[in-house]
C-alpha positions in Angstrom: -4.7 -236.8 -161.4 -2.9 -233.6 -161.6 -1.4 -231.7 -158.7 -2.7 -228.2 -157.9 0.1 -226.6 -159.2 -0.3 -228.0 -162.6 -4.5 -227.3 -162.8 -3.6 -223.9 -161.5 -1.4 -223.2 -164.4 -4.0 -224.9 -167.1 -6.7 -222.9 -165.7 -4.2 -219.6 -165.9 -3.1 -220.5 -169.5 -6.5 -221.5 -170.5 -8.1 -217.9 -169.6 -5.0 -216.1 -170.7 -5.0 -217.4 -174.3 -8.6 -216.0 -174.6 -8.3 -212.9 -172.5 -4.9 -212.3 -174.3 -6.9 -212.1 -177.8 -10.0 -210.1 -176.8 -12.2 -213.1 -176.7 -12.9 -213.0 -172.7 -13.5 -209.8 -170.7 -14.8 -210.6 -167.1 -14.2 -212.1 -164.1 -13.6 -215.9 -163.4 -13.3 -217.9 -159.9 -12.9 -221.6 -160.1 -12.8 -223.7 -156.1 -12.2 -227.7 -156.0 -13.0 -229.2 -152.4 -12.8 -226.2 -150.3 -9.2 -224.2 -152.4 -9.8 -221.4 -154.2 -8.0 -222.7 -157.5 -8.6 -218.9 -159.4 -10.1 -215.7 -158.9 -9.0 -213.2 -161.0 -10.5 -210.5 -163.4 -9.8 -210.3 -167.3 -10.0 -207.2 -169.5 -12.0 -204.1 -168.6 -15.5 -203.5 -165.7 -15.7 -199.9 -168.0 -14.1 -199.8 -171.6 -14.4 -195.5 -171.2 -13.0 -195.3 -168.2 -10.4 -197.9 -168.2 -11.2 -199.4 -165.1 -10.1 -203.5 -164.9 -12.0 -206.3 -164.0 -11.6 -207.7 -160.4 -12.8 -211.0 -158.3 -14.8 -208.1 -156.8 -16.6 -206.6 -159.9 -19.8 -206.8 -159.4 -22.0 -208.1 -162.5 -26.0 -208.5 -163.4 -26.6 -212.3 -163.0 -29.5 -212.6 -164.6 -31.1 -216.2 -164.6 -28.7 -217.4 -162.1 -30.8 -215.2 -159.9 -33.5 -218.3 -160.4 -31.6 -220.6 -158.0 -31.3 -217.9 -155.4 -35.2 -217.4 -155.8 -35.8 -221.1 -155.1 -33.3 -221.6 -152.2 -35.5 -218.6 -150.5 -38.6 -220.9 -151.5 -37.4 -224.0 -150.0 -36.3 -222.1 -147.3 -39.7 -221.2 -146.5 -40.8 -224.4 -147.2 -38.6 -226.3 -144.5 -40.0 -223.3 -141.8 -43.5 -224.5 -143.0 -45.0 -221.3 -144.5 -45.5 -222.7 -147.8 -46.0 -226.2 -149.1 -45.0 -226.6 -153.1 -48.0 -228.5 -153.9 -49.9 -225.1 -152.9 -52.0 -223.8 -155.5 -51.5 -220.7 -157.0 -55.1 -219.7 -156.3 -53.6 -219.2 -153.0 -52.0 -216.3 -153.7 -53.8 -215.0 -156.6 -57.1 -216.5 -156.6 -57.8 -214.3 -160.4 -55.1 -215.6 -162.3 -56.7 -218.5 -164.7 -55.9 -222.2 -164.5 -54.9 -220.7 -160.6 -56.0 -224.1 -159.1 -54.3 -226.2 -161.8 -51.0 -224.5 -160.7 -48.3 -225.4 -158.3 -45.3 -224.0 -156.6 -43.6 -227.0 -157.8 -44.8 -226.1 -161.5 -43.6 -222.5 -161.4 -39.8 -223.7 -160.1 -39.7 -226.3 -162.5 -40.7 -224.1 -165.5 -43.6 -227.0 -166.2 -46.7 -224.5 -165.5 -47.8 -223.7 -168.9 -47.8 -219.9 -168.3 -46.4 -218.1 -171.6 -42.9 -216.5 -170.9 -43.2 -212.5 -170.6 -39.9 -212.0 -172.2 -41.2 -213.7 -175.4 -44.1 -211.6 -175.9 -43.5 -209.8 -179.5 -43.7 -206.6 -178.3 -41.1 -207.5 -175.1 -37.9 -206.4 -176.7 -39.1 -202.9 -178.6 -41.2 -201.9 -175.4 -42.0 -203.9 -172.4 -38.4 -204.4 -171.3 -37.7 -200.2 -171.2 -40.6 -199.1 -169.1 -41.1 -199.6 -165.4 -43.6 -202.0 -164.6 -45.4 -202.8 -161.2 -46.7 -206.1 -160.4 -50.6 -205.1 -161.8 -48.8 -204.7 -164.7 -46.9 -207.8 -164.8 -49.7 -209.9 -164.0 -51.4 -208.3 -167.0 -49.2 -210.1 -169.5 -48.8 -212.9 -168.0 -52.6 -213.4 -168.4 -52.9 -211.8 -171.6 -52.4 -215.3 -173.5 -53.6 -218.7 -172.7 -51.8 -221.3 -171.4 -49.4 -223.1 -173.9 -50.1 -226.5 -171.9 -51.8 -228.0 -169.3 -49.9 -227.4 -166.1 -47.6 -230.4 -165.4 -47.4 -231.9 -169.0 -44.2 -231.0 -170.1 -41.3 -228.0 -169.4 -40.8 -224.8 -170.9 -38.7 -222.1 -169.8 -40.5 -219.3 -168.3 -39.3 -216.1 -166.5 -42.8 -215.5 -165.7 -43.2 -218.5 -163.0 -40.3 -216.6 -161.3 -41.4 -213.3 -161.3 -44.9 -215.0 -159.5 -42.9 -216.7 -157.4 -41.1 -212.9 -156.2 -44.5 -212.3 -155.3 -45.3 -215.3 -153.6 -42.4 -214.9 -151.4 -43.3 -210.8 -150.8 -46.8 -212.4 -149.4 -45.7 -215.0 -147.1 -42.9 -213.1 -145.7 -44.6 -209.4 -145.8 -40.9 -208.3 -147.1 -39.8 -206.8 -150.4 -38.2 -209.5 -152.2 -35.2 -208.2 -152.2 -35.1 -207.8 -148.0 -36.2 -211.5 -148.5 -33.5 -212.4 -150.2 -31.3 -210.6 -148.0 -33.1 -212.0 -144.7 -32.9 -216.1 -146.1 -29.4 -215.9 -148.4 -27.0 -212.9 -149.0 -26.8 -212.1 -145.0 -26.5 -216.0 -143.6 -23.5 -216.1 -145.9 -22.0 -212.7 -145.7 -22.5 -212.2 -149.2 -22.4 -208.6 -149.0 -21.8 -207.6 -152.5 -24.9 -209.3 -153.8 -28.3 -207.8 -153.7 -31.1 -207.6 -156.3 -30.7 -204.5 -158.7 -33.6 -201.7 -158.9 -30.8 -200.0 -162.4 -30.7 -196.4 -159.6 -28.8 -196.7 -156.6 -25.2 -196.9 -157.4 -22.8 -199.5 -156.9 -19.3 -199.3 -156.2 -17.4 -201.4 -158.8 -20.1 -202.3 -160.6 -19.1 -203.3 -164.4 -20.4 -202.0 -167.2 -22.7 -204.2 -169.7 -21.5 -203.9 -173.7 -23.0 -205.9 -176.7 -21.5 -206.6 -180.2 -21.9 -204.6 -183.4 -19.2 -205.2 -185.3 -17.1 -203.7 -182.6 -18.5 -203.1 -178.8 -20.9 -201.3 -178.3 -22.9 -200.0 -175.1 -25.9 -202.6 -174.9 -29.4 -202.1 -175.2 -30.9 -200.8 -171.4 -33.9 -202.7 -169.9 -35.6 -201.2 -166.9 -34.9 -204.1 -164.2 -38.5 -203.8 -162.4 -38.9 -206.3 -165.3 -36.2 -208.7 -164.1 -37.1 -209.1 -160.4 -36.7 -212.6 -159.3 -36.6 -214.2 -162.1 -33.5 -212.2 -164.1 -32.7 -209.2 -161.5 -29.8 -209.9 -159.5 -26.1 -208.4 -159.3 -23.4 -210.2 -157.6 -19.3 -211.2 -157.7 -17.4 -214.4 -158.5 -16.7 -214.4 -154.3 -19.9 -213.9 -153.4 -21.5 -216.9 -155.8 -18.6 -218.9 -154.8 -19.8 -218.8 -151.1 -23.4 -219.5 -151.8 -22.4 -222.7 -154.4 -20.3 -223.6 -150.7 -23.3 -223.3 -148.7 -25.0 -225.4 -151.0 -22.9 -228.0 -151.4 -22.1 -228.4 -147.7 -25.4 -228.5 -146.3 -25.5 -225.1 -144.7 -28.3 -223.3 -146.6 -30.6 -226.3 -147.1 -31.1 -229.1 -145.5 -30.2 -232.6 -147.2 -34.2 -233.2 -148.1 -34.5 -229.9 -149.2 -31.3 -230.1 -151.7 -32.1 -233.5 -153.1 -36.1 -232.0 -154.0 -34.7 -228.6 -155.2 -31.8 -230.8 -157.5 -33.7 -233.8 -158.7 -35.2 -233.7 -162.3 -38.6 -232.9 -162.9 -38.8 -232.2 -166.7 -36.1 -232.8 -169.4 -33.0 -231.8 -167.8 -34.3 -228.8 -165.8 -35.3 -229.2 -161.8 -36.3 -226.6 -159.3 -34.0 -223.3 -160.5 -31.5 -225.7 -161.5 -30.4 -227.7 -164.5 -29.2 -231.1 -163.6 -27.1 -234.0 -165.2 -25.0 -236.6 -164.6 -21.5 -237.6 -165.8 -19.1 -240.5 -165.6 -15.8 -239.0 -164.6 -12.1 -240.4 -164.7 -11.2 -239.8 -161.0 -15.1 -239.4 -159.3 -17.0 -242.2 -160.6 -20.4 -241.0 -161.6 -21.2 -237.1 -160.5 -24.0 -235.0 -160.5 -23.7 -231.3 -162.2 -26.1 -228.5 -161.5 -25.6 -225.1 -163.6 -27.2 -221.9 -164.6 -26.9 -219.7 -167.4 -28.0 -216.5 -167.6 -28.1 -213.6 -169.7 -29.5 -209.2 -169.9 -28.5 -206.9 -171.8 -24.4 -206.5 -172.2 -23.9 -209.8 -169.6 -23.0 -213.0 -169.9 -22.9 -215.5 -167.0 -22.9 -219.2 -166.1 -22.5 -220.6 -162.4 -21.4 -224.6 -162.5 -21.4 -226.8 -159.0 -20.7 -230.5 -158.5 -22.1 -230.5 -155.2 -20.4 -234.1 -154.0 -16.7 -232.7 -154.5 -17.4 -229.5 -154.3 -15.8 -228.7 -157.8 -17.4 -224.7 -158.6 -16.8 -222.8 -161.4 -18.2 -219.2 -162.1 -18.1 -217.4 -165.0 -19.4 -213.4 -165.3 -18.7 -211.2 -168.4 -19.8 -207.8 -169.2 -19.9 -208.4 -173.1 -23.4 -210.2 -174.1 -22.0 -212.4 -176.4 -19.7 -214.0 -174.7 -19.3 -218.1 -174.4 -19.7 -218.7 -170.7 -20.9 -222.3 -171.1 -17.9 -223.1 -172.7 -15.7 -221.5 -170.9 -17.1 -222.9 -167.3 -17.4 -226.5 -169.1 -14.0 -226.3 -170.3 -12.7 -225.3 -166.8 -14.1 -227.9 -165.2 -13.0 -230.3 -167.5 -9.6 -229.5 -166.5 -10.3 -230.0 -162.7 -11.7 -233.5 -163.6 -8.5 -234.4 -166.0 -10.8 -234.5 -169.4 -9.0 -233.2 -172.3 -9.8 -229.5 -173.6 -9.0 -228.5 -176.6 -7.7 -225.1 -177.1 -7.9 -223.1 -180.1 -5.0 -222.2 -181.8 -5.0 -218.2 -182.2 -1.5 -216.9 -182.0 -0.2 -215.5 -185.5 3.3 -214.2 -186.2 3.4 -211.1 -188.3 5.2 -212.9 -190.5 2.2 -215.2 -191.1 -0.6 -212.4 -191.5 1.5 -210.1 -193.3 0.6 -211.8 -196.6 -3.3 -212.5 -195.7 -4.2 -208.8 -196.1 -6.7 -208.5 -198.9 -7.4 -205.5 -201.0 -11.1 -204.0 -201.7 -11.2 -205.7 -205.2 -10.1 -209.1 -204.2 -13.2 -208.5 -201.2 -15.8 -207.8 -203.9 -16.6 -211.4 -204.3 -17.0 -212.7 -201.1 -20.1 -209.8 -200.5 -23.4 -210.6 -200.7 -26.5 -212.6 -198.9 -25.8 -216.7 -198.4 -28.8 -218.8 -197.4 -28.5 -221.2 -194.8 -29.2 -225.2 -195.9 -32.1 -226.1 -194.7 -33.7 -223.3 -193.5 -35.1 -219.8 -194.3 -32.4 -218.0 -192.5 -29.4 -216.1 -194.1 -26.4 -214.2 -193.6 -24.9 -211.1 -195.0 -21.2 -210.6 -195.7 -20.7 -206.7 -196.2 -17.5 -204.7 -197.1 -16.3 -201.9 -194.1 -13.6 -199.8 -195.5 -11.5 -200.3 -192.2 -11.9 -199.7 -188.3 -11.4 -195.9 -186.9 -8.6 -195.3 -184.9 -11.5 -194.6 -181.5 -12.8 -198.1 -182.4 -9.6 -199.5 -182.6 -8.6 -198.1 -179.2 -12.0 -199.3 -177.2 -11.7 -203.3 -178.6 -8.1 -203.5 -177.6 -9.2 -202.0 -174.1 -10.8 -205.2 -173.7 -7.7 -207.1 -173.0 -5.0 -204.9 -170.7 -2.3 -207.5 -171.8 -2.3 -208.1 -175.3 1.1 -210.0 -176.4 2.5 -208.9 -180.0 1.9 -211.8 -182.0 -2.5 -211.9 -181.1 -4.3 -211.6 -184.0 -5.0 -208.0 -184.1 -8.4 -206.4 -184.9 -8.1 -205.3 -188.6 -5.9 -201.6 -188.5 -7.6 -198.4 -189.8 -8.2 -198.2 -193.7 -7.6 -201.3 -194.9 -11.1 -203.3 -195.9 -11.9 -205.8 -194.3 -15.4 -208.2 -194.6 -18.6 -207.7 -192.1 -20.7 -210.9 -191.3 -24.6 -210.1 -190.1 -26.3 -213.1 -188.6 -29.7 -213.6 -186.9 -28.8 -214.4 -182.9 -31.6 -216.2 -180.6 -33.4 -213.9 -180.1 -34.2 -213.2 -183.4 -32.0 -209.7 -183.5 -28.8 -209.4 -185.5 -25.0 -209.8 -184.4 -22.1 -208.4 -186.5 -18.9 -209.5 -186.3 -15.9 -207.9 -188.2 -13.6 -210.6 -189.8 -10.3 -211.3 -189.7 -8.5 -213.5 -192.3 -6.1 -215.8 -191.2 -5.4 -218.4 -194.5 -5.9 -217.9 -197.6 -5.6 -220.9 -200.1 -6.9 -221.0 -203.8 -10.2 -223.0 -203.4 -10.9 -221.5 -199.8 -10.5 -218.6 -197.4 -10.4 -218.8 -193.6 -11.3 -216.1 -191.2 -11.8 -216.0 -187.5 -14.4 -213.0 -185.9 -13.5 -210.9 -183.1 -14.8 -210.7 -179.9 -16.1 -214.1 -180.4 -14.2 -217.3 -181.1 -16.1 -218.5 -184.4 -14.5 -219.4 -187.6 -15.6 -218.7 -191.1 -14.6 -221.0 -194.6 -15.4 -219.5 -198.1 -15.3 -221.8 -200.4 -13.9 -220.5 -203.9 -14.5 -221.3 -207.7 -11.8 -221.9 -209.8 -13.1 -218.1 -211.2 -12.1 -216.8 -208.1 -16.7 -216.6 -207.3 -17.1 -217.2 -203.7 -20.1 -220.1 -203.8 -20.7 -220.9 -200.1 -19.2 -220.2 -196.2 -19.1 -222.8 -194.0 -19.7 -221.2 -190.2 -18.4 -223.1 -187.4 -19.8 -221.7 -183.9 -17.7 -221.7 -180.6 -18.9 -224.9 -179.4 -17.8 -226.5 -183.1 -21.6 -226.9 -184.2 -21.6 -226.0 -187.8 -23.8 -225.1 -190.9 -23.0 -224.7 -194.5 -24.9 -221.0 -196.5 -24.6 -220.9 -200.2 -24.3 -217.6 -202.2 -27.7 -216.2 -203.3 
């Protein structure tokens, strides 16, 4: 087992390489029985305005504001003012299949009752106008259910945003003076709260997206979010309640194990649960949310038993927290990580510039094996010198030999890829080997590597895309 010292160091070197090349801007905090191992801030809370990243930037948490919700609902459990085997035709006696439905189903995602966010008209409409909880209740019993209550999981913001209500009924409190009253105060975290997008916050970060360089994200009015996706908070602040949870202090032991144990696939009550052999800890049990709106990123990791935390907020939407909070704790249990290998020399992409002409091939719409998908790879005549100024604002610390975003006026390629939510990301390439049979480029702002695969002609014929967590797929040339 390594001593502090050297994990501190991995963890420092680890963040630095992808900080240092624009591929993490945020703020990371990572605690190992009861030490603070890292807490630190990478790249910039507001691109415009310069101002960096801190352990006290505040970001939106979106879903990791799910197990927040449920540790106020098992909190209200253990004072006996709700059971979770209560129907939910105790609350809202209208709302059909109401006596089918549990507590215990809406924490567990396993109710049946479609997910609001992935209503077709969500994205375009829904998630820009301010909604009140008639309105709210009107989709979520605008479609039937997708399956009997019980019978198996699917992720559902709406069983959160019921369960906001449920709470505001028992207690006769806003949800977020609830949240305040059962979690944020017991545990002085002060610089947590649940975000209403109009009072202002002091050193509050700023949420950005990707189109081919960053951009500001798309805006969603947060009376949508609530207590399902609605929350704000720091790496200190979700570092104390991960404490409180894994010492005992929030919940009681009965409570914990019911909130923690599995109830359908890997997902239990505003948690995600598994279990892993480790080289030092014998067999250990990981809980984790991930969570993500508009321009953030985050993932919150706890192994409860040795009190091993990791948390992981970034104000750029696409980036890789699940990676990065996997790969951090990896290093605090001694399992290898492998890092990428991203540092150039001039000398060795001096030569990998390539002009317009030798682009034209490589342009054009690839279709992805096996499915009806594709991707685009377009030609941008080079990166102004504003856009080149706001991505390298992303790192505050960028060494001379990073690979650089491409300079102004020389082409480089575009690709335009369908993202999970069935939008589009574009990512500007950079090449970084060029050989006769293939290329190789990497993308910014996103560690993911691209292989074109050349005729003897000089045709490009197919790209092979490998993502950042090395699962890849083959598109061939249309």
């Amino acid at each position: 087992m390594n001593s502090t010292t050297v994990i501190t160091s991995q963890l420092t070197e680890y963040l630095h390489t992808y900080a240092s090349h624009g591929y993490f801007n945020g703020s990371v905090l990572v605690a190992h029985q009861g030490n603070i191992l890292l807490a630190d801030g990478y790249g910039m809370a507001n691109m415009e305005h310069d101002v960096p990243n801190t352990s006290k930037t505040k970001f939106r948490i979106a879903s990791i504001t799910k197990p927040i919700t449920a540790t106020v609902i098992f909190r209200l459990m253990e004072q006996g003012l709700l059971s979770l085997t209560d129907r939910l035709a105790t609350y809202f006696p209208d709302f059909p299949h109401a006596d089918e439905i549990t507590i215990h189903h809406l924490l567990s995602h396993t109710s049946g009752i479609p997910n609001y966010t992935a209503r077709p008209d969500f994205w375009d409409s829904i998630m820009r106008l301010p909604a009140t909880r008639e309105k709210m209740l009107a989709q979520m019993t605008e479609y039937p259910l997708d399956f009997q209550p019980g019978e198996r999981y699917n992720y559902s913001n709406s069983g959160y945003m019921l369960l906001s209500y449920i709470i505001e009924d028992i207690t006769g409190l806003t949800y977020p003076q609830a949240v305040k009253q059962f979690v944020t105060d017991p545990l002085g975290m002060h610089d947590t709260g649940v975000d209403d997008g109009y009072v202002l916050l002091k050193n509050r970060a700023t949420g950005y997206g990707v189109d081919g360089g960053i951009v500001h994200a798309p805006t969603t009015d947060m009376s949508v979010t609530y207590g399902a996706y609605g929350m704000y908070s720091t790496v200190e602040d979700l570092h104390r309640f991960a404490q409180a949870l894994s010492r005992g202090t929030l919940l009681g032991p009965e409570s914990f194990e019911q909130m923690t144990t599995i109830v359908q696939e890997d997902y239990a009550c505003g948690w995600a649960v598994h279990e892993f052999d480790t080289p030092h800890y014998g067999r250990q049990k990981r809980l984790c949310h991930y969570g993500d709106i508009c321009g953030f990123c985050v993932d919150l990791l706890i192994y409860p038993e040795i009190e091993l935390i990791v948390v992981v907020l970034s104000n750029i939407g696409v980036t890789p927290t699940v990676k990065f909070s996997r790969d951090l704790s990896k290093l605090i249990l001694d399992v290898e990580v492998e890092m990428p290998e991203m540092k150039r020399s001039v000398e060795e992409t001096a030569g990998m510039v390539m002009s317009e002409e030798e682009l034209m091939p490589f342009l054009g719409i690839y279709q992805i094996e096996g499915t009806d998908r594709t991707v685009e790879i377009s030609l941008v005549a080079g990166v102004t010198d504003e856009q080149r100024e706001r991505s390298e604002t992303v790192s505050s610390n960028r060494p001379s030999d990073d690979i650089k975003p491409t300079s102004p006026g020389i082409p480089h390629l575009l690709i335009t890829k369908q993202n999970q939510y069935g939008g589009v990301d574009r990512y500007h390439l950079t090449i970084t080997g060029i050989l006769a049979d293939t290329v190789q480029a990497v993308t910014h702002h996103i560690w993911e590597k691209v292989c074109f695969t050349r005729a003897s002609d000089g045709n490009v014929t197919a790209l092979t895309y490998e993502d950042v967590y090395g699962i890849k797929w083959t598109a061939q040339r249309k």
